[in-house]
C-alpha positions as a printed NumPy array, in Angstrom:
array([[  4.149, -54.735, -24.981],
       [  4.827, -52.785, -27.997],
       [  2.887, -49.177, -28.852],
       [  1.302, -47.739, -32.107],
       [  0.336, -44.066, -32.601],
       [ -2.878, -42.864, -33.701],
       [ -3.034, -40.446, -36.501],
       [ -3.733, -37.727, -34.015],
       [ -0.86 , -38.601, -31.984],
       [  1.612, -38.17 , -34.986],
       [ -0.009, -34.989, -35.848],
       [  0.276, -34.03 , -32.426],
       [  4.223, -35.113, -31.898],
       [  4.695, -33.084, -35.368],
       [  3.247, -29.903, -34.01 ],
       [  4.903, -29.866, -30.492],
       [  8.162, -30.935, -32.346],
       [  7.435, -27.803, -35.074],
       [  6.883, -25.376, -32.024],
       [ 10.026, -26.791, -30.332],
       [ 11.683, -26.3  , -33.055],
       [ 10.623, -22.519, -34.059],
       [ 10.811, -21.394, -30.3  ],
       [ 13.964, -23.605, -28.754],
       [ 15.732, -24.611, -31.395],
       [ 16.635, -28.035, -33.586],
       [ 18.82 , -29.604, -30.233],
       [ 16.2  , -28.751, -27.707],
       [ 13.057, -30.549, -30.188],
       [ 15.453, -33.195, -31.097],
       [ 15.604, -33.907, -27.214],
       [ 12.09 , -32.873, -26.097],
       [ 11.   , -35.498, -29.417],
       [ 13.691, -38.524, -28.215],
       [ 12.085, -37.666, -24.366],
       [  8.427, -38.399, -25.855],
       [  9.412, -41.279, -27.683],
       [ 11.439, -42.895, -23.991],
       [  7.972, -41.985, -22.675],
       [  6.028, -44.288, -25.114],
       [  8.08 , -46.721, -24.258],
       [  7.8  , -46.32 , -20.565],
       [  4.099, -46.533, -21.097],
       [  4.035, -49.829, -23.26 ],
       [  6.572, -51.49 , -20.561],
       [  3.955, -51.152, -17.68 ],
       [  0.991, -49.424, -18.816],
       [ -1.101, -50.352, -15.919],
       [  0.487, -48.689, -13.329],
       [ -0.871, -44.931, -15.366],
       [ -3.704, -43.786, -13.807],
       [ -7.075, -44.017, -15.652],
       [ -8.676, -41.042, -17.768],
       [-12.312, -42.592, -17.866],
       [-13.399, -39.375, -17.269],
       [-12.705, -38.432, -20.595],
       [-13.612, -41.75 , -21.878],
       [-13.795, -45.307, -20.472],
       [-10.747, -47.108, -21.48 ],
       [ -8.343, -44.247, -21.348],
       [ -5.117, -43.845, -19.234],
       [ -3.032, -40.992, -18.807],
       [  0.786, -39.94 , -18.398],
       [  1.819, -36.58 , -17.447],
       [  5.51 , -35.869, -19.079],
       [  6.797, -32.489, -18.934],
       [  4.146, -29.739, -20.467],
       [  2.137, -32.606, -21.85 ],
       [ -0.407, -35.382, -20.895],
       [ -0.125, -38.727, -22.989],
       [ -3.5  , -40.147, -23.156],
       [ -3.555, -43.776, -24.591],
       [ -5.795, -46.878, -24.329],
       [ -4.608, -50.886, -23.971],
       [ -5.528, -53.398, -26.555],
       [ -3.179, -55.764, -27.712],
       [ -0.85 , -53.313, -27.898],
       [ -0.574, -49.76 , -26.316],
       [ -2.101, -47.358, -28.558],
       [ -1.183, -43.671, -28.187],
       [ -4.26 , -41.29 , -28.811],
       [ -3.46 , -38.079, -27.795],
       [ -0.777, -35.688, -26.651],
       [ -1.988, -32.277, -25.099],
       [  0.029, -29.735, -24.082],
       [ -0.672, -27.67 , -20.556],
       [ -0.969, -24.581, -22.391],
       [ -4.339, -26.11 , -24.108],
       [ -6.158, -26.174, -20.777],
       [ -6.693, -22.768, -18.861]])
């Protein structure tokens, strides 16, 4: 299955890669980016096997990678919604 980004997602992978970037460094958000990206594409091989987020709405699933949750839904494709960072929750 292939995987498409929401609007929010890409605004979302801009700003963690930005804060990477100011507070890490360009080779540590160059990984921490290429890691998200292997992630989406973990999620589209077997998206399934994430647990469900239809606590936040019906439809959702959820992967956990690193400091961030991936939340995405499955239509004919795996569409990434959201990416929230740990630090967002208290």
């Amino acid at each position: 299955m292939t995987f498409s980004l929401t609007r929010q997602a890409e605004e979302d992978l801009i700003r963690i890669y930005l804060y990477g970037l100011d507070n890490f460094g360009e080779l540590q958000a160059e990984k921490y980016f290429a890691s998200l990206e292997n992630a989406f594409e973990r999620i589209a091989k077997n998206p399934e096997m994430y647990p469900s987020a239809k606590e936040i709405r019906p439809g959702y699933r959820f992967c956990v990678h690193s400091s961030h949750t991936i939340y995405f839904s499955i239509e004919d494709q795996v569409k990434i919604i959201k990416i929230i960072g740990k630090q967002r929750f208290p």
